[in-house]
C-alpha positions as CSV (number, residue, x, y, z in Angstrom):
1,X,133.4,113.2,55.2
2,X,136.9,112.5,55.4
3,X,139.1,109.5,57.0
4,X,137.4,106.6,58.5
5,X,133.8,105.7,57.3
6,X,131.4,107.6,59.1
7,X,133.3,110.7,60.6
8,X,133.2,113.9,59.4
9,X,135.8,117.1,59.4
10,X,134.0,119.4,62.3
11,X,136.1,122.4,60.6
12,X,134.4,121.4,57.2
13,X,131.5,123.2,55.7
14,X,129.5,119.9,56.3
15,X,130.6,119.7,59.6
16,X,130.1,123.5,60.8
17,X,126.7,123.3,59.3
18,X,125.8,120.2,62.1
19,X,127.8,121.8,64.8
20,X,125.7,125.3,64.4
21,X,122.9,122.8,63.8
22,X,123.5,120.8,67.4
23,X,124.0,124.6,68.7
24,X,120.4,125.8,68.2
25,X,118.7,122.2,69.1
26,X,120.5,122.4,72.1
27,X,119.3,126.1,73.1
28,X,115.9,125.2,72.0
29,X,115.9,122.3,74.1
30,X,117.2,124.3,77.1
31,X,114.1,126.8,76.8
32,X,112.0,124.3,76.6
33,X,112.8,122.3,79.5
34,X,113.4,125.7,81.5
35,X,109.8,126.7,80.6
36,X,108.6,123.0,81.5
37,X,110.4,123.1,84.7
38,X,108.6,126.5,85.6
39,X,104.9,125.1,85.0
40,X,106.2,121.8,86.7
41,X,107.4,123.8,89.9
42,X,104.2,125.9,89.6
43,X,101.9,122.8,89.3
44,X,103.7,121.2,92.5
45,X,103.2,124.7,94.8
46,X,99.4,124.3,94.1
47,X,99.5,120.5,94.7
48,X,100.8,120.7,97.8
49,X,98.6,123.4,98.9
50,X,95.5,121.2,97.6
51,X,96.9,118.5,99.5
52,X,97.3,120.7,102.7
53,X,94.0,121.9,102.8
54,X,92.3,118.5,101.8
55,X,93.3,117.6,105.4
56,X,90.8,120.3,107.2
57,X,87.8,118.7,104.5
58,X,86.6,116.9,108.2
59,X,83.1,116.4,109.6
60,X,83.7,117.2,113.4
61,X,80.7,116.0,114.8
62,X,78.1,118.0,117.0
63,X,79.7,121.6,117.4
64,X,80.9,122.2,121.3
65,X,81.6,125.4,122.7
66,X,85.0,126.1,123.0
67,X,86.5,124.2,120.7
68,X,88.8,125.7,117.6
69,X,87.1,124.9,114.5
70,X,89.4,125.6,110.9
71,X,88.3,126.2,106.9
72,X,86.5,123.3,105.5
73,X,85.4,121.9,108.8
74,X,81.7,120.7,109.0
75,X,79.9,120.2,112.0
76,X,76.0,119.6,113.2
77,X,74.2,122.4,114.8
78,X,70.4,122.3,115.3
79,X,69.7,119.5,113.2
80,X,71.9,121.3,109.9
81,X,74.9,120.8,108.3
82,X,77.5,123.5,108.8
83,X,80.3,124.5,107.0
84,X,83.3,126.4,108.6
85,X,84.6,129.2,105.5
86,X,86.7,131.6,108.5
87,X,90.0,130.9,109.0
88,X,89.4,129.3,111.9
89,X,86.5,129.8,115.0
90,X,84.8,129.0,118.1
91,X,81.7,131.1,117.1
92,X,78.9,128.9,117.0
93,X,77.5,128.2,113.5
94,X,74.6,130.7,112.6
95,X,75.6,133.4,114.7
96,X,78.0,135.3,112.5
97,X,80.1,134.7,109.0
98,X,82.3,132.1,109.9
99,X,80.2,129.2,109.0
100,X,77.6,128.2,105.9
101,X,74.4,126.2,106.2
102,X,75.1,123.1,103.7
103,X,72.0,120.9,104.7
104,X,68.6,122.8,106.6
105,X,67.2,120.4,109.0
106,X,64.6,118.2,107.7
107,X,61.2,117.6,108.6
108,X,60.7,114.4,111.4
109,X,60.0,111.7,109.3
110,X,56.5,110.4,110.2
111,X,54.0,108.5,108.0
């Protein structure tokens, strides 16, 4: 230390050893923040395609002909839960790939 109380030479042994040490805190705190940023940026692409597909998670009602069914859509068909796992459809469920049996019908409940 030189001068006031409390500064320091930066050309002084002391003084180059804090500078170097600033230096390589500094880098390492770069990579470390880069590397966060990459999970972070990562972690948000997925989120928002989460959140994008959370939409189609819809029960539609009775299935009718004709009408555009997507992923994750459930519908009743014969007295059974459907789920749509195509793309998207108008094929009825049961008659092909595009849609999975979640709940058989049940039995009529009588005593």
């Amino acid at each position: 230390m030189s001068g006031a109380e409390g500064t320091w030479d930066p050309k002084s042994p002391f003084g180059k050893s804090i500078k170097r040490l600033v230096e390589i805190m500094t880098a390492e705190t770069k990579s470390a923040l880069s590397t966060r940023d990459a999970r972070l940026n990562g972690l948000e692409k997925r989120m928002a395609a989460l959140e994008s597909s959370i939409a189609e998670f819809a029960y539609k009602g009775v299935w009718q002909p004709a009408t555009v069914y997507r992923r994750h859509n459930s519908v009743t068909d014969g007295g059974g839960l459907w789920i749509c796992v195509g793309e998207q459809t108008v094929q009825r469920p049961g008659d092909g790939q595009d849609w999975k049996l979640a709940v058989k019908r049940g039995k009529d409940a009588r005593p």
